[in-house]
C-alpha positions as CSV (number, residue, x, y, z in Angstrom):
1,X,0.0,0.0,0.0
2,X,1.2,3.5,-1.3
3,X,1.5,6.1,1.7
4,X,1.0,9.7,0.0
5,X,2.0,12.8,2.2
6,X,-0.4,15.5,3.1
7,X,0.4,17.7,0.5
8,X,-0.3,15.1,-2.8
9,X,-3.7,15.0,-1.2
10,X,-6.8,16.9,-1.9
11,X,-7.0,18.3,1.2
12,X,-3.4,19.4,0.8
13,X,-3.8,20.8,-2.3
14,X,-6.9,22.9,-1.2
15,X,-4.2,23.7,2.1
16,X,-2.0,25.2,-0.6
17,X,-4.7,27.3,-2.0
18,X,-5.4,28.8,1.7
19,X,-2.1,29.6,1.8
20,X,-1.5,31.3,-1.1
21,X,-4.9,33.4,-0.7
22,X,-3.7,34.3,2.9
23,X,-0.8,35.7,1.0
24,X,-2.1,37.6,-1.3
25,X,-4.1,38.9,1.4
26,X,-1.3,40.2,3.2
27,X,0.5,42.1,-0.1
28,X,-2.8,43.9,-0.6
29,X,-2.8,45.5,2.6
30,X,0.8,46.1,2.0
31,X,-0.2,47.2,-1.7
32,X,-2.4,49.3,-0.4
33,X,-1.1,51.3,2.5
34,X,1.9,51.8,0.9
35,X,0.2,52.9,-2.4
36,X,1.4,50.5,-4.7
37,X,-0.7,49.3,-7.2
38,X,1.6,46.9,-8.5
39,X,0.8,44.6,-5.0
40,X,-2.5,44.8,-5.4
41,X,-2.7,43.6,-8.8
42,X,-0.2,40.6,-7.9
43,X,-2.0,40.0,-4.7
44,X,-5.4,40.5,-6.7
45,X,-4.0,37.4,-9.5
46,X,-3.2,34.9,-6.7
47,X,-6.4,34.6,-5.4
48,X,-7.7,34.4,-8.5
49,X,-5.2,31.9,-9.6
50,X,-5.9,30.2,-6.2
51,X,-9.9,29.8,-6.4
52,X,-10.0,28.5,-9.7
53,X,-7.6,26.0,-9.1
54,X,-9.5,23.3,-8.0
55,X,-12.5,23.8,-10.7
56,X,-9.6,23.4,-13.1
57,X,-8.4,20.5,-12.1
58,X,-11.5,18.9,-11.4
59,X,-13.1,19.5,-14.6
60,X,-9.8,20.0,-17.2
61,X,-7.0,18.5,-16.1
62,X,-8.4,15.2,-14.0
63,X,-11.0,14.2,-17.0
64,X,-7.8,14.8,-19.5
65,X,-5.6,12.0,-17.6
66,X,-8.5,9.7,-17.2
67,X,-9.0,9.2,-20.5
């Protein structure tokens, strides 16, 4: 039997996700009280990038591989 570590799991990957939303969620306050507008716009793609990343793979890449 295989053992897989937390992180090539689902709940793992969805962990990352957090992460990376918690992130961006700190360099848009930064973005914002310092009055950059280039953090807000990086901060602003990562949690974009990070809540359609399990749709994605769900639907796109997953149904790809099982073919």
């Amino acid at each position: 039997m295989e053992q897989n570590g937390f992180f090539q799991t689902k709940a793992g990957h969805l962990t990352i996700a957090f992460l990376v939303i918690a992130v961006a969620f700190v360099l848009i306050v930064t973005g914002l009280q310092s009055d950059g507008n280039g953090l807000c716009t990086v901060g602003f793609l990562m949690i974009v990038a990070a809540m359609l990343y399990s749709p994605v793979k769900v639907y796109l890449i997953d149904r790809m591989y099982r073919k």
